[in-house]
C-alpha positions in Angstrom: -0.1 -3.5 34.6 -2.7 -4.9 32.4 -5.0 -7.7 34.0 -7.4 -10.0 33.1 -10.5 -7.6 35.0 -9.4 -4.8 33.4 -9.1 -6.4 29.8 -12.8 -8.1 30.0 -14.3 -4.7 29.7 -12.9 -3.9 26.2 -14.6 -7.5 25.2 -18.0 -6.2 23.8 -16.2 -3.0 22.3 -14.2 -5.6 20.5 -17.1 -7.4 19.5 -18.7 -4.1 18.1 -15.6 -3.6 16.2 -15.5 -6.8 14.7 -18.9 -7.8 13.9 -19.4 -6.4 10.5 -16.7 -8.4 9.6 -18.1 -11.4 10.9 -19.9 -12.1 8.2 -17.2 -11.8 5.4 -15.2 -14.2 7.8 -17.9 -16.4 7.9 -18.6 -16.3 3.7 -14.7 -17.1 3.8 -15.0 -20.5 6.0 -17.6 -21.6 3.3 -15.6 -21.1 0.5 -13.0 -22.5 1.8 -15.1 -26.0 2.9 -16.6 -26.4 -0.6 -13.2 -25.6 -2.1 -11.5 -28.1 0.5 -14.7 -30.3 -0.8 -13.6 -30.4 -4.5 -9.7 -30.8 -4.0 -10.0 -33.5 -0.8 -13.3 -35.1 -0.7 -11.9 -37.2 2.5 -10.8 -34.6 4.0 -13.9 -32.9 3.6 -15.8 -35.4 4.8 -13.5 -36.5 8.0 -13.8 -32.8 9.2 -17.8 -32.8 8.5 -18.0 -35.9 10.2 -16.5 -34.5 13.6 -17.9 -31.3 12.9 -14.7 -29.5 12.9 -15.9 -26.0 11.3 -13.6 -24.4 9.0 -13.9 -21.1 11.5 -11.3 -23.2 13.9 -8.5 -23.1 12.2 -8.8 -20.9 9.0 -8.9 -17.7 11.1 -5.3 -18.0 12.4 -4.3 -19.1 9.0 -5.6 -16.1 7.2 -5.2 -13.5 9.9 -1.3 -14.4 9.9 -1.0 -15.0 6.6 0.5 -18.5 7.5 3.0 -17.4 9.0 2.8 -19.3 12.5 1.5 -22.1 10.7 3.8 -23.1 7.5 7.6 -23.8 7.4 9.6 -20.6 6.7 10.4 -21.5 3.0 6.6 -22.0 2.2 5.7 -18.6 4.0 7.5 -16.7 1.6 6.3 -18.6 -1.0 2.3 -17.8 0.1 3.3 -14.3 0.4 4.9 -14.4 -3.1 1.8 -15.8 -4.3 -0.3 -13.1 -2.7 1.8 -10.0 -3.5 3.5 -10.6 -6.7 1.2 -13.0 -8.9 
């Protein structure tokens, strides 16, 4: 059985394993705020305003490929967008 101990000890090997790509992630939340900047100015600014980084919420979004996030319908559009245009 898998417990919490015993899974806090493969936390900095995960962190080795991921930090390279911590960067790219983090190149990807900026591109994303000034493209959210250009399309919704207001929401731009409400999320500056509370300081809501774009690191919150765009990592689930990208790492799932919006599929926990988007109606069914819209999923397979995304995906259509990403694999067939």
């Amino acid at each position: 059985m898998i417990t919490i101990p015993s899974i806090l000890h493969l936390l900095p090997l995960i962190a080795v394993c991921l930090a390279p790509h911590q960067e790219a992630v983090q190149l990807d939340g900026q591109v994303l705020f000034s493209l959210l900047r250009k399309v919704s100015l207001v929401a731009y600014r409400h999320l500056k305003k509370h300081q809501v980084d774009p690191l919150i919420y765009m990592t689930e979004w990208f790492m799932c490929l919006f599929s926990r996030t988007l109606p069914w319908a819209t999923v397979l559009r995304v995906w259509d967008m990403f694999l067939c245009e």
